[in-house]
mmCIF file of the N, C-alpha and C atoms, coordinates in Angstrom:
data_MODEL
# 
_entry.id   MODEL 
# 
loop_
_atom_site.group_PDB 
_atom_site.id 
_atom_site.type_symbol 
_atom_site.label_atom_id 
_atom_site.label_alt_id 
_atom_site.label_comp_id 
_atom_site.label_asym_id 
_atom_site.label_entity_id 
_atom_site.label_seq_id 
_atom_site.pdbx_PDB_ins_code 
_atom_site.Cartn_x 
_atom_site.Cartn_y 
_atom_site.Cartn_z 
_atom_site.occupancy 
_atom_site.B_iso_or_equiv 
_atom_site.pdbx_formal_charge 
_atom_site.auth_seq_id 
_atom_site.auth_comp_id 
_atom_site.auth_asym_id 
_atom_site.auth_atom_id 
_atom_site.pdbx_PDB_model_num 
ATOM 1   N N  . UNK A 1 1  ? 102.712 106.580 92.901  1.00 0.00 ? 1  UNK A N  1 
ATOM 2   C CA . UNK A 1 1  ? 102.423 107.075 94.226  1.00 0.00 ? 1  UNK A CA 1 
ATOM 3   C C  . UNK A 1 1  ? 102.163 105.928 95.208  1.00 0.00 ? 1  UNK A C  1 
ATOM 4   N N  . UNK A 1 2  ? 102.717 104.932 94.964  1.00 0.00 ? 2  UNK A N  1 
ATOM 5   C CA . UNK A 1 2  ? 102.959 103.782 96.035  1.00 0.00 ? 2  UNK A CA 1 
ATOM 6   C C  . UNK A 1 2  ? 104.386 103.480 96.591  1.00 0.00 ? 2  UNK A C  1 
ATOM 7   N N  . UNK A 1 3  ? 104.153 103.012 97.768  1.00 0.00 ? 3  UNK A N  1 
ATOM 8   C CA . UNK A 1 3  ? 105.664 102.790 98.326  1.00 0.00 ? 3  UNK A CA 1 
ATOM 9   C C  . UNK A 1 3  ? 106.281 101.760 97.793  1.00 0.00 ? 3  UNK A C  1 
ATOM 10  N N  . UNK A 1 4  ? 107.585 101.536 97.383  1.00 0.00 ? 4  UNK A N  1 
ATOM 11  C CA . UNK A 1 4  ? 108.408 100.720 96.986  1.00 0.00 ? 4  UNK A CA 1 
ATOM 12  C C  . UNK A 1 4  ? 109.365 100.373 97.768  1.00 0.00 ? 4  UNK A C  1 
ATOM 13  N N  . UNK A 1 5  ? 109.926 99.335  97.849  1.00 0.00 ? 5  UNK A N  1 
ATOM 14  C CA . UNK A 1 5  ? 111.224 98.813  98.275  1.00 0.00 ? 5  UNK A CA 1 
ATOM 15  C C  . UNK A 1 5  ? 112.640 98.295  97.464  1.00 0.00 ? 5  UNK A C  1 
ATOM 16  N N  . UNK A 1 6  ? 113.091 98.749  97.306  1.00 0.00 ? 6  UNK A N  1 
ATOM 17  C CA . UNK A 1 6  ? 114.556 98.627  96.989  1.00 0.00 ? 6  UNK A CA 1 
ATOM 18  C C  . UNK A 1 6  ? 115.680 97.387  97.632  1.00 0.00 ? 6  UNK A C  1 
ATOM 19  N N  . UNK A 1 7  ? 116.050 96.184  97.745  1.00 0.00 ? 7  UNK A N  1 
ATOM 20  C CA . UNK A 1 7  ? 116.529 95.772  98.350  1.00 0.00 ? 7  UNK A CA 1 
ATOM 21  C C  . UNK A 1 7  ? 117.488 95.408  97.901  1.00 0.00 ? 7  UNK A C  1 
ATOM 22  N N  . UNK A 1 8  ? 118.697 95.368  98.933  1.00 0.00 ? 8  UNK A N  1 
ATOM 23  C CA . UNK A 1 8  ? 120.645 94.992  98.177  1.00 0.00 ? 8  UNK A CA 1 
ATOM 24  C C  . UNK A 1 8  ? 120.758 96.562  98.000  1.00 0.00 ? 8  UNK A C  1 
ATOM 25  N N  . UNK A 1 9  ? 121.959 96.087  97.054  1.00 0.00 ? 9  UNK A N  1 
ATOM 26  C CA . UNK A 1 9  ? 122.746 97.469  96.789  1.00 0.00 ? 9  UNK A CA 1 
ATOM 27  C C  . UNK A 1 9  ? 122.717 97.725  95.392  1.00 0.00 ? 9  UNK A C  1 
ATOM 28  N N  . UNK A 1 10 ? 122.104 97.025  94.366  1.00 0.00 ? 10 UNK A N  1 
ATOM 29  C CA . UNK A 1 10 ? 122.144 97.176  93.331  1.00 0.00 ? 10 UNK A CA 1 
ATOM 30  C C  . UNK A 1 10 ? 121.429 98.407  92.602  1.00 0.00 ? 10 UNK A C  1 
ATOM 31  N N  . UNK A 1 11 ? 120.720 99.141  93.345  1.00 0.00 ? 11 UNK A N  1 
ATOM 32  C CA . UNK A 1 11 ? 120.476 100.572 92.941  1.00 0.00 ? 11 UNK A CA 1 
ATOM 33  C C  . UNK A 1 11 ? 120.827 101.956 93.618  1.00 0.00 ? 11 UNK A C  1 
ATOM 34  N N  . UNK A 1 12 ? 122.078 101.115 94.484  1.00 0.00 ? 12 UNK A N  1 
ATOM 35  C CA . UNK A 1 12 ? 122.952 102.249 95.186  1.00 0.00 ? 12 UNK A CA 1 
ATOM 36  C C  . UNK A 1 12 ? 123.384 103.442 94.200  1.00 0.00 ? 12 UNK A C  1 
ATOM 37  N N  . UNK A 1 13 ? 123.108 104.415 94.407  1.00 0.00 ? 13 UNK A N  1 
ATOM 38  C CA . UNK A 1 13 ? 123.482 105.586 93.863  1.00 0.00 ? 13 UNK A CA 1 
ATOM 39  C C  . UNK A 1 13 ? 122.741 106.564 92.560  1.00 0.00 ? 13 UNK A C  1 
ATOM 40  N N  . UNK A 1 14 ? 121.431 105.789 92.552  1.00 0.00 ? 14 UNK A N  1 
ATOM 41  C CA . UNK A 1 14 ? 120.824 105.752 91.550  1.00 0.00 ? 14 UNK A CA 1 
ATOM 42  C C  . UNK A 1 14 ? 119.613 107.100 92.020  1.00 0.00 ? 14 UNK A C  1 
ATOM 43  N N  . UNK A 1 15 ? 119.393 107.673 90.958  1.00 0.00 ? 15 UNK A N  1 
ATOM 44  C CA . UNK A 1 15 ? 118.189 108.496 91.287  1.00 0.00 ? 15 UNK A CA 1 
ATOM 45  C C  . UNK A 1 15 ? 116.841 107.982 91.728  1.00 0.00 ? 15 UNK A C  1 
ATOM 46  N N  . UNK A 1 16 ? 116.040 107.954 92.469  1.00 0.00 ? 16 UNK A N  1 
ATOM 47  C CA . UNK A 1 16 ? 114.754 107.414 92.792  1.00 0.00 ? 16 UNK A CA 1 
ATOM 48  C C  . UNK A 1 16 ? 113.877 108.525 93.473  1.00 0.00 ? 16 UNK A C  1 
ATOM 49  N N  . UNK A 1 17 ? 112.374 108.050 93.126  1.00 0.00 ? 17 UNK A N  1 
ATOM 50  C CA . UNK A 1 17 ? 111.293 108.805 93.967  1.00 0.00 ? 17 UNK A CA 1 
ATOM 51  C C  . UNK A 1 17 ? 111.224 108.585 95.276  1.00 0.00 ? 17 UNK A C  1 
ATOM 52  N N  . UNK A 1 18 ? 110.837 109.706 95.868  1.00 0.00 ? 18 UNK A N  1 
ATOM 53  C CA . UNK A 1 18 ? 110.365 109.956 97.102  1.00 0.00 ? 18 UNK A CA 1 
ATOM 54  C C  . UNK A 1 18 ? 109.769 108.274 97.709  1.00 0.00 ? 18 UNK A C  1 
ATOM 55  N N  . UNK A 1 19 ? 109.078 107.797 96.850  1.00 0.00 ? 19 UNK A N  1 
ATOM 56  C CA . UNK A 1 19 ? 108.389 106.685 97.678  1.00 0.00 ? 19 UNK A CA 1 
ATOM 57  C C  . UNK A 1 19 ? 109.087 105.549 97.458  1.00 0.00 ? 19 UNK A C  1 
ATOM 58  N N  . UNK A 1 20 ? 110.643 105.496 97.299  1.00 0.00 ? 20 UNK A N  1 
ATOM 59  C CA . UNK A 1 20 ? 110.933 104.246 97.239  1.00 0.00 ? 20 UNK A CA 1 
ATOM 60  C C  . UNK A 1 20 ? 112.228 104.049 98.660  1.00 0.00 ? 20 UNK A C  1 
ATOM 61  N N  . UNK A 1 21 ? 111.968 103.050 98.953  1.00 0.00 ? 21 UNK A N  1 
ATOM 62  C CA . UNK A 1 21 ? 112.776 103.039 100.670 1.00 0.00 ? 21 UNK A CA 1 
ATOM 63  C C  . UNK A 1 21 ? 113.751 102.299 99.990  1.00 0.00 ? 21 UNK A C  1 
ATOM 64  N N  . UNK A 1 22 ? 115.234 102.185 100.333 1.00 0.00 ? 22 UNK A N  1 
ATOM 65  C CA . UNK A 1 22 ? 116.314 101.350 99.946  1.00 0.00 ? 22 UNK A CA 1 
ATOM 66  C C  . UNK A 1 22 ? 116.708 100.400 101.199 1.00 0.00 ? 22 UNK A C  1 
ATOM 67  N N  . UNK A 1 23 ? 116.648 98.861  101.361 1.00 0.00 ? 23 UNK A N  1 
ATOM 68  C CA . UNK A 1 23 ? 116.782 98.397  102.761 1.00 0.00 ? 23 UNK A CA 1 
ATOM 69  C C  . UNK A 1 23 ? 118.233 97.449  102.288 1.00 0.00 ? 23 UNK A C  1 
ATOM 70  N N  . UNK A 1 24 ? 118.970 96.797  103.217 1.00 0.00 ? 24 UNK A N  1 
ATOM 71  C CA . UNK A 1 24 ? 119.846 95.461  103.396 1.00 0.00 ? 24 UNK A CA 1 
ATOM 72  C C  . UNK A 1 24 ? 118.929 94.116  102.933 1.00 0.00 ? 24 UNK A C  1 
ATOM 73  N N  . UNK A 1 25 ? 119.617 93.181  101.875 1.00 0.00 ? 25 UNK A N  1 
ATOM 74  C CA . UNK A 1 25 ? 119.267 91.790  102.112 1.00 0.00 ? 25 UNK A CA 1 
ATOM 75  C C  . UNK A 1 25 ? 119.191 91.236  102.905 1.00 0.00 ? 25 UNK A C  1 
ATOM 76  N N  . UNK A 1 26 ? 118.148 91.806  104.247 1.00 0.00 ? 26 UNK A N  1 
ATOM 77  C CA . UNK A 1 26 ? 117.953 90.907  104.776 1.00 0.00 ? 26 UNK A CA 1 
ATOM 78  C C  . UNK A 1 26 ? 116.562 90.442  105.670 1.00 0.00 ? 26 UNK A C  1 
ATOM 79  N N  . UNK A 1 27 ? 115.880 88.964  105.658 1.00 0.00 ? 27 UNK A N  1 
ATOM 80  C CA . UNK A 1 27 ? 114.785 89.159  106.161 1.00 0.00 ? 27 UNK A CA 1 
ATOM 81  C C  . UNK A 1 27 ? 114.079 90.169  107.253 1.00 0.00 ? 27 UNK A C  1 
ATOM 82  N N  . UNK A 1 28 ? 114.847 90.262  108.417 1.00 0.00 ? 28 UNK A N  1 
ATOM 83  C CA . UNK A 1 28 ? 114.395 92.200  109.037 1.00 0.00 ? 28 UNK A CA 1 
ATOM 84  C C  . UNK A 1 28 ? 113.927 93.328  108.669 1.00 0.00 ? 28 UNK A C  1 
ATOM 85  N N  . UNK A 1 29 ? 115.283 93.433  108.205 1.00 0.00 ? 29 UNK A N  1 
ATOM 86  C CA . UNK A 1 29 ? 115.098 94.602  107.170 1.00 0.00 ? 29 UNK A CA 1 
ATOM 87  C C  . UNK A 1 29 ? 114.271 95.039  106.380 1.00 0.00 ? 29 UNK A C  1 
ATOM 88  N N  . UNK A 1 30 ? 113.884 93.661  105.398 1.00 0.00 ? 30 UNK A N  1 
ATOM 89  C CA . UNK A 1 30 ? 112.526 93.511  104.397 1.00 0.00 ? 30 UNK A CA 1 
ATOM 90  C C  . UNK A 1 30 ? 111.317 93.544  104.777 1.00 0.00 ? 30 UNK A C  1 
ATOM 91  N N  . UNK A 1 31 ? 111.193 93.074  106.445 1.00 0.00 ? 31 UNK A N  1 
ATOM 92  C CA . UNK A 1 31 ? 109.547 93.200  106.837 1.00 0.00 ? 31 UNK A CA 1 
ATOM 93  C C  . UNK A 1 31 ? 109.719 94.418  107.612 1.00 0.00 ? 31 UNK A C  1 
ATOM 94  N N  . UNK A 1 32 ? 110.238 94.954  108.042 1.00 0.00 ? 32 UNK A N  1 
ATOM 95  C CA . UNK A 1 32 ? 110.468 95.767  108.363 1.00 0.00 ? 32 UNK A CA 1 
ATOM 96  C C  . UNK A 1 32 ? 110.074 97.033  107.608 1.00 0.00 ? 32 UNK A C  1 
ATOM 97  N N  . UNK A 1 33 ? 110.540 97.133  106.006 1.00 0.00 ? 33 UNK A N  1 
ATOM 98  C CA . UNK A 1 33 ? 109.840 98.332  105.392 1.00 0.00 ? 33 UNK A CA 1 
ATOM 99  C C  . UNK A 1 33 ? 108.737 97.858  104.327 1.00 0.00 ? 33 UNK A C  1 
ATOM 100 N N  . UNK A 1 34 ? 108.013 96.895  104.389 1.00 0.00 ? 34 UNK A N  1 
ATOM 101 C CA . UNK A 1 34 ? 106.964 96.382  104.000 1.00 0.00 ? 34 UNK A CA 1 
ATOM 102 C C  . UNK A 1 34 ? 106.391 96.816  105.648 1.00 0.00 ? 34 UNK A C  1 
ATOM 103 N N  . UNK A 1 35 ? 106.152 96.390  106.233 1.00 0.00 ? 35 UNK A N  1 
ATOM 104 C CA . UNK A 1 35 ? 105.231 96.774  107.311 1.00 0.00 ? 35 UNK A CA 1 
ATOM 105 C C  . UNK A 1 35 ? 105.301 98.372  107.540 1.00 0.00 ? 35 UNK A C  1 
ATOM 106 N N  . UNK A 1 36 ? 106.342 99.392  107.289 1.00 0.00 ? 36 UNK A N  1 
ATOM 107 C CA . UNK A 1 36 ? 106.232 100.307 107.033 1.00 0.00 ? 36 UNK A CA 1 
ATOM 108 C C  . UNK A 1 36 ? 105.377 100.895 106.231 1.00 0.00 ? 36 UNK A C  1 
ATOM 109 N N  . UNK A 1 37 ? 105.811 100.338 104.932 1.00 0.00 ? 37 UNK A N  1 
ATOM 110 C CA . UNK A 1 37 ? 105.159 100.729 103.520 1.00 0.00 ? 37 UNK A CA 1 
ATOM 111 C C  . UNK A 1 37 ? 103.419 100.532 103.413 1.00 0.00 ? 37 UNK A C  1 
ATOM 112 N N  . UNK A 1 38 ? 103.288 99.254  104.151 1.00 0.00 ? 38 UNK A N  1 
ATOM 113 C CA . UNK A 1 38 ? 101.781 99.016  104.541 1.00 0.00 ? 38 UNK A CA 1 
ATOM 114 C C  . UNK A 1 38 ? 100.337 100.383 105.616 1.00 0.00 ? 38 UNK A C  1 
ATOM 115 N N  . UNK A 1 39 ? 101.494 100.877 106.084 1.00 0.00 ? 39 UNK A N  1 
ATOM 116 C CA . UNK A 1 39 ? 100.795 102.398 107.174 1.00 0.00 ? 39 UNK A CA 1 
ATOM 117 C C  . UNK A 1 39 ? 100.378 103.188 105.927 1.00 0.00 ? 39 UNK A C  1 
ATOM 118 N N  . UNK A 1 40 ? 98.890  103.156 106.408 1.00 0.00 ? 40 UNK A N  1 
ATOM 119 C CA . UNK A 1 40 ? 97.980  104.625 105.343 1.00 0.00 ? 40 UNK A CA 1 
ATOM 120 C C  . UNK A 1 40 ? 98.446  105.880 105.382 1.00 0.00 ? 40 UNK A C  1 
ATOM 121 N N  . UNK A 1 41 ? 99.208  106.296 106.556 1.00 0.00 ? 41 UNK A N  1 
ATOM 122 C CA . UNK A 1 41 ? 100.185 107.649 106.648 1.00 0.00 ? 41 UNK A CA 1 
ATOM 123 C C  . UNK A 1 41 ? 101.066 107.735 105.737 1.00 0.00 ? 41 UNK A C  1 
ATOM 124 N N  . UNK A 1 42 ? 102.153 106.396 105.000 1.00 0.00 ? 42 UNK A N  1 
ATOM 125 C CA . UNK A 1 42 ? 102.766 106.703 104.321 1.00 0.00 ? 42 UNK A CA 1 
ATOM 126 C C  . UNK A 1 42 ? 102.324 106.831 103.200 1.00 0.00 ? 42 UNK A C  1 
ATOM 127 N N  . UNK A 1 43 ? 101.014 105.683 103.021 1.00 0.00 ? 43 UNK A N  1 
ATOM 128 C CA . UNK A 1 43 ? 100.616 106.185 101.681 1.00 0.00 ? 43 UNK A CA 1 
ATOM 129 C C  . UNK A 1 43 ? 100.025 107.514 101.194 1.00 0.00 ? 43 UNK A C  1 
ATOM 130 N N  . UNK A 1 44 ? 99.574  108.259 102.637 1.00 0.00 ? 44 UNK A N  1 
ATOM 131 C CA . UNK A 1 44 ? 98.771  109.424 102.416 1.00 0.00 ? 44 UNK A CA 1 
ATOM 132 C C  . UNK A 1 44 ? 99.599  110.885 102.006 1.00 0.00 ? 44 UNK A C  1 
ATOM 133 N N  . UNK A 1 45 ? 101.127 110.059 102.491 1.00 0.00 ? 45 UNK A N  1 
ATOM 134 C CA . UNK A 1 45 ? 102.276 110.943 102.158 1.00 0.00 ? 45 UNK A CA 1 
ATOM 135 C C  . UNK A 1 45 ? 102.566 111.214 100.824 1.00 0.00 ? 45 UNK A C  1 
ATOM 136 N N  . UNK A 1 46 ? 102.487 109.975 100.296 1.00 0.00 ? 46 UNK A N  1 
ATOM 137 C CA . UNK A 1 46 ? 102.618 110.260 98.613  1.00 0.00 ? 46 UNK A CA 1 
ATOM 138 C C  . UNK A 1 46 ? 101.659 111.017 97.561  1.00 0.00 ? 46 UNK A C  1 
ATOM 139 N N  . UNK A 1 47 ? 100.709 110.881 98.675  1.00 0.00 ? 47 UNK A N  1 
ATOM 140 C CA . UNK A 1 47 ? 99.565  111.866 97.670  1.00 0.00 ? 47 UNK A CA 1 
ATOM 141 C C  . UNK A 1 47 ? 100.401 112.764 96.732  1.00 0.00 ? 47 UNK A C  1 
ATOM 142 N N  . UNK A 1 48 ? 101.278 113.855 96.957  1.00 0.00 ? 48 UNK A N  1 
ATOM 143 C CA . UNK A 1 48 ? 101.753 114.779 96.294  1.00 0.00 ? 48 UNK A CA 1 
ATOM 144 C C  . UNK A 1 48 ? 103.163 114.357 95.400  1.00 0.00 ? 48 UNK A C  1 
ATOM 145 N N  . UNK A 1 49 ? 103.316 113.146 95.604  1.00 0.00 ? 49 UNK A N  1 
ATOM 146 C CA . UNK A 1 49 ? 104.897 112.613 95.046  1.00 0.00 ? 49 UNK A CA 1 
ATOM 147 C C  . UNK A 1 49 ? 104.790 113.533 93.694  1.00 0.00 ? 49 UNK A C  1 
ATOM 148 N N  . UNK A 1 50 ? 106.142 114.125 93.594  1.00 0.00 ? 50 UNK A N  1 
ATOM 149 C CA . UNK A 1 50 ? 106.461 113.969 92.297  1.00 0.00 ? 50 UNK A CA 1 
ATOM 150 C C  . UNK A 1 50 ? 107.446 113.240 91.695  1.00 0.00 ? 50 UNK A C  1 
ATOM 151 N N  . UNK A 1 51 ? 107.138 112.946 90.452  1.00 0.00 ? 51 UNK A N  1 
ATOM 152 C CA . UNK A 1 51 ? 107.887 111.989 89.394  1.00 0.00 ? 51 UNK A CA 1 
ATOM 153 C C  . UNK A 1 51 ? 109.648 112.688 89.017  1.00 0.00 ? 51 UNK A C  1 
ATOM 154 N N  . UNK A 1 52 ? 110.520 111.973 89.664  1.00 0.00 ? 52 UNK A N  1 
ATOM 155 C CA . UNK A 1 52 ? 111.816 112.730 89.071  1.00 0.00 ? 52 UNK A CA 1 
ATOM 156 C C  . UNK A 1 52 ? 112.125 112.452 87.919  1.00 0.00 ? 52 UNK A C  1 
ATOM 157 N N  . UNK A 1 53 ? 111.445 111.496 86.818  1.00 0.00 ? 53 UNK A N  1 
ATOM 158 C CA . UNK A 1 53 ? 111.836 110.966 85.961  1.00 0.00 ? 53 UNK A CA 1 
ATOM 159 C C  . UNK A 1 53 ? 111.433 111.561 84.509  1.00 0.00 ? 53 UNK A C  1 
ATOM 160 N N  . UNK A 1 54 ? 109.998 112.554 84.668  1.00 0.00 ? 54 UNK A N  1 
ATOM 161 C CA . UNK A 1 54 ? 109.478 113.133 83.810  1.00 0.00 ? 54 UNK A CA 1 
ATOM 162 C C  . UNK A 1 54 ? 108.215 113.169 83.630  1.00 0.00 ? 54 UNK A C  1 
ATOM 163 N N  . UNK A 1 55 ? 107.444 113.457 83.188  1.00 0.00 ? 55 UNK A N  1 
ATOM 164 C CA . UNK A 1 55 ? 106.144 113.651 83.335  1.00 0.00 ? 55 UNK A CA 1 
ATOM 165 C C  . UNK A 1 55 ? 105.517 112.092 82.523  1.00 0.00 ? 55 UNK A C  1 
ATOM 166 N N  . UNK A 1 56 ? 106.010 110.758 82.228  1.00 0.00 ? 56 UNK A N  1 
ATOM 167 C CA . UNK A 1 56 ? 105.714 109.700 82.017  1.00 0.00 ? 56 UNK A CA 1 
ATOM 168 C C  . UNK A 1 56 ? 104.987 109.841 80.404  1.00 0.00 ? 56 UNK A C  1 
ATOM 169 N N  . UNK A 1 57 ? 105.469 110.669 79.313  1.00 0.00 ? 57 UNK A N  1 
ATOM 170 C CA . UNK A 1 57 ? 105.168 110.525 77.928  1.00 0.00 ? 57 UNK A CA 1 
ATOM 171 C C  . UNK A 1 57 ? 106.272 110.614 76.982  1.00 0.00 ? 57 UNK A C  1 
ATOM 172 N N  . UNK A 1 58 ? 107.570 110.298 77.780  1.00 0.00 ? 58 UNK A N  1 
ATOM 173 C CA . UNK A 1 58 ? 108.502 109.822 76.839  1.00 0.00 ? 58 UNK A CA 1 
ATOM 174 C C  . UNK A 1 58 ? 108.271 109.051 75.627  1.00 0.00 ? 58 UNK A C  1 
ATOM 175 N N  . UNK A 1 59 ? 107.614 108.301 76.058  1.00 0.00 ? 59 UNK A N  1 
ATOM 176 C CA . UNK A 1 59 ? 108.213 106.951 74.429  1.00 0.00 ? 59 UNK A CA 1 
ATOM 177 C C  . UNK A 1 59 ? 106.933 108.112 73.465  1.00 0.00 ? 59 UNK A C  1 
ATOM 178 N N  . UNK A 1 60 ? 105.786 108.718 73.778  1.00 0.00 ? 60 UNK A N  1 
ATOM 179 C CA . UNK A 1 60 ? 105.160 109.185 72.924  1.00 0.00 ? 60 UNK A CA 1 
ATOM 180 C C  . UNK A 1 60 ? 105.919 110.509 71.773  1.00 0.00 ? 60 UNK A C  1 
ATOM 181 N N  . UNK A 1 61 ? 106.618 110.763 72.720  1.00 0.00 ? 61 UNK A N  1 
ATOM 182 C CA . UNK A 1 61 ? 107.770 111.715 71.979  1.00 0.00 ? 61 UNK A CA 1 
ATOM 183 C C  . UNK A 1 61 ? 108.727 111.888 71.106  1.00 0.00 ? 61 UNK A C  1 
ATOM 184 N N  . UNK A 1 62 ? 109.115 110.259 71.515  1.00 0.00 ? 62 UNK A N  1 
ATOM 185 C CA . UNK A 1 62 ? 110.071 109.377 71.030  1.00 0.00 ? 62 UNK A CA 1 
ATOM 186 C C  . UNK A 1 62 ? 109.481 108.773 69.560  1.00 0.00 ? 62 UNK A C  1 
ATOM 187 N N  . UNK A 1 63 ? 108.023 108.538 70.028  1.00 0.00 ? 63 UNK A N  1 
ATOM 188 C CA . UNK A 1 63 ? 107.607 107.975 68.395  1.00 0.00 ? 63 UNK A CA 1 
ATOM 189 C C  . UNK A 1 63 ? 107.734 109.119 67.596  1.00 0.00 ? 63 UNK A C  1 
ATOM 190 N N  . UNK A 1 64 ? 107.098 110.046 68.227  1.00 0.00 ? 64 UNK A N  1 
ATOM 191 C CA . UNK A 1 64 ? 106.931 111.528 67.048  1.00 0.00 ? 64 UNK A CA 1 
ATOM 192 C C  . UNK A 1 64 ? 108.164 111.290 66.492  1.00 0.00 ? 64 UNK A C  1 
ATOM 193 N N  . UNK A 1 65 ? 109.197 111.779 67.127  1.00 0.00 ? 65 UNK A N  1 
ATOM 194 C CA . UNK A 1 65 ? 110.273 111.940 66.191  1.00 0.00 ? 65 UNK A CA 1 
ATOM 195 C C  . UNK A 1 65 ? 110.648 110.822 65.523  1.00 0.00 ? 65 UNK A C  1 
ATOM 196 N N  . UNK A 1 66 ? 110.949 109.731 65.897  1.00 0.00 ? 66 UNK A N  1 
ATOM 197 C CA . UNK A 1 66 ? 110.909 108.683 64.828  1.00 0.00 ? 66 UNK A CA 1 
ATOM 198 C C  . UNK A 1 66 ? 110.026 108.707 63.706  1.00 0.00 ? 66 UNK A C  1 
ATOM 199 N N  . UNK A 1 67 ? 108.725 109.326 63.794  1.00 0.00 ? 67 UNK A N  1 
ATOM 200 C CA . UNK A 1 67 ? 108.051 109.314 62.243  1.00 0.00 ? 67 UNK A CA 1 
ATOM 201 C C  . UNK A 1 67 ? 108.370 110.753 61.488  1.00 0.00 ? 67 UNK A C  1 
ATOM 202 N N  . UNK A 1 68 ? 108.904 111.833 62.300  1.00 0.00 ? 68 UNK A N  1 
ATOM 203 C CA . UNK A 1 68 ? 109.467 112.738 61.637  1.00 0.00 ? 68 UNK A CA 1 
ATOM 204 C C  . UNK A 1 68 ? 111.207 112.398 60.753  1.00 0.00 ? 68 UNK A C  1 
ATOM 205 N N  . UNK A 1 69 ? 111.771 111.492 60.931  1.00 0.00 ? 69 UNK A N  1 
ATOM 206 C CA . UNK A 1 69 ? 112.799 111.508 60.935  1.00 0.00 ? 69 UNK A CA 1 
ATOM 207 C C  . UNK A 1 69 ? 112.651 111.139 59.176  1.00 0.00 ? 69 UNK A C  1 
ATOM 208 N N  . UNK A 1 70 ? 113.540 111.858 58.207  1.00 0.00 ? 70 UNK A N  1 
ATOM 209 C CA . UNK A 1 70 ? 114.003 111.273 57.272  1.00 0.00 ? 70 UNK A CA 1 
ATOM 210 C C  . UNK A 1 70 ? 114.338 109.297 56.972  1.00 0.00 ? 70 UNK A C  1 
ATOM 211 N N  . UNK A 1 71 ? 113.361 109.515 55.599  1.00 0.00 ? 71 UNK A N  1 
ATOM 212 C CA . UNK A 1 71 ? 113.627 107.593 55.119  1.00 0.00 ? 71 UNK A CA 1 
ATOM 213 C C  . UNK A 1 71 ? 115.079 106.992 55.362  1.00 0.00 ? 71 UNK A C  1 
ATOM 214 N N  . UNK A 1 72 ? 115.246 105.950 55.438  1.00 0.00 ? 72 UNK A N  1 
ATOM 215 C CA . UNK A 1 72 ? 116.697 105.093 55.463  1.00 0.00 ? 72 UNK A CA 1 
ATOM 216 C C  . UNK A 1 72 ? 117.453 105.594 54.873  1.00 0.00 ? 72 UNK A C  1 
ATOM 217 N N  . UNK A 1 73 ? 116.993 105.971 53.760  1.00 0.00 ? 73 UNK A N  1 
ATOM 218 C CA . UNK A 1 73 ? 118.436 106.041 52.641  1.00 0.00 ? 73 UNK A CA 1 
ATOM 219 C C  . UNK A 1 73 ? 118.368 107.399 52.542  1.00 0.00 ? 73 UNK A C  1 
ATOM 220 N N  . UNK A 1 74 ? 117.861 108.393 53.111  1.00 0.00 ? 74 UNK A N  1 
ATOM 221 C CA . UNK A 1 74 ? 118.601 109.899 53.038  1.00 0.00 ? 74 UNK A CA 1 
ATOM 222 C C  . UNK A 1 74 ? 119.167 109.879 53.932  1.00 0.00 ? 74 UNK A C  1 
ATOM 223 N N  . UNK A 1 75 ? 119.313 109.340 54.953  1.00 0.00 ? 75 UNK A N  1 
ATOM 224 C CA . UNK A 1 75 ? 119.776 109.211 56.254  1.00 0.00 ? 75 UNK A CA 1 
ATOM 225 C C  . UNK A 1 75 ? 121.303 108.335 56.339  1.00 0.00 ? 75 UNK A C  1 
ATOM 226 N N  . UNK A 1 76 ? 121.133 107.311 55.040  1.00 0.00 ? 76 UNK A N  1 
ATOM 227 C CA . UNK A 1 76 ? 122.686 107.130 54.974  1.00 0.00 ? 76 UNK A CA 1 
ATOM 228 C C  . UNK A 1 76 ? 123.266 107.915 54.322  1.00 0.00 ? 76 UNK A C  1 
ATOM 229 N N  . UNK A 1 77 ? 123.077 108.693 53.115  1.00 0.00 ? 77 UNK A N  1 
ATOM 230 C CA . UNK A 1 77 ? 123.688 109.189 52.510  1.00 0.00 ? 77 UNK A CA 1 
ATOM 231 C C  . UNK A 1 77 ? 124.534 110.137 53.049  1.00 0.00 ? 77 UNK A C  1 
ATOM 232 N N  . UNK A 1 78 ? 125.734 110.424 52.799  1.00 0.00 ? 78 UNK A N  1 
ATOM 233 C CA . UNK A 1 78 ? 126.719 111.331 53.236  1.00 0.00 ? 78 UNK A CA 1 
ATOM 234 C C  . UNK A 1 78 ? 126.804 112.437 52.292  1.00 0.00 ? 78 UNK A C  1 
ATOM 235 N N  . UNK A 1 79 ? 126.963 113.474 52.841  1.00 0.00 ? 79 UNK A N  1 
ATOM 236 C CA . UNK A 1 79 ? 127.268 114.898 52.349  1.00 0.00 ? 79 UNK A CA 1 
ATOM 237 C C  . UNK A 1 79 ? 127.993 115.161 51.993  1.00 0.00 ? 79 UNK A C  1 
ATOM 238 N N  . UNK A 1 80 ? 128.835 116.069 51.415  1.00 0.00 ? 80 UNK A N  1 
ATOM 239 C CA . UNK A 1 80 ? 129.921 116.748 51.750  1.00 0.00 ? 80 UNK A CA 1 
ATOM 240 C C  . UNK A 1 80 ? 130.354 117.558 52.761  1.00 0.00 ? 80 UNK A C  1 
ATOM 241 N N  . UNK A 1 81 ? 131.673 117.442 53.385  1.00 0.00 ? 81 UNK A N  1 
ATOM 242 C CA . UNK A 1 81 ? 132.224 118.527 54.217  1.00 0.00 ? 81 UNK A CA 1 
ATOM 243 C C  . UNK A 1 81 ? 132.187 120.114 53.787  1.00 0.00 ? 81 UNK A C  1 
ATOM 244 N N  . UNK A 1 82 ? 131.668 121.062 54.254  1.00 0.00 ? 82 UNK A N  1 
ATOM 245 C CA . UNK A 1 82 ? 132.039 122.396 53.967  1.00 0.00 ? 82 UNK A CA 1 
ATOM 246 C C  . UNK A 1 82 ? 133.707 122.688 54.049  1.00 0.00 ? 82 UNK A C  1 
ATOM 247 N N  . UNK A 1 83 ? 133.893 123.194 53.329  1.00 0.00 ? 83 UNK A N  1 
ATOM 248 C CA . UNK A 1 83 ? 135.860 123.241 53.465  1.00 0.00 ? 83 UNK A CA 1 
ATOM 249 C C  . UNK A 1 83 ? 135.977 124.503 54.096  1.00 0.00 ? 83 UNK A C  1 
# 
């Protein structure tokens, strides 16, 4: 829930939160939404941001199933095809 800046094009097209501004390489530009980003209005804006990315407990999820997952070697082993 803080403002961010984005600068260039290298995250052109990319999904992002509400609080991140995308500007040009160039010094203007850059103080420009830093002195933006600095106004308590915008920060007071984010109060309610929501996260497009997920509720931020991925990797905890990610472990679960990794310790659920079958040992190495049942996991290589191959089956048979049903015919």
């Amino acid at each position: 829930r803080l403002p961010a800046i984005n600068v260039g094009l290298r995250q052109r097209g990319r999904l992002c939160a509400a609080n991140v501004r995308s500007v040009e390489a160039g010094v203007e530009a850059i103080v420009d939404a830093v002195v933006e980003a600095l106004k308590p209005e915008v920060r007071d804006a984010l109060a309610a941001l929501e996260n497009p990315y997920g509720d931020g407990r991925a990797s905890e999820r990610i472990a679960r199933v990794l310790r659920e997952l079958p040992d190495r070697q049942t996991l290589l082993m191959k089956r048979p095809m049903p015919v």
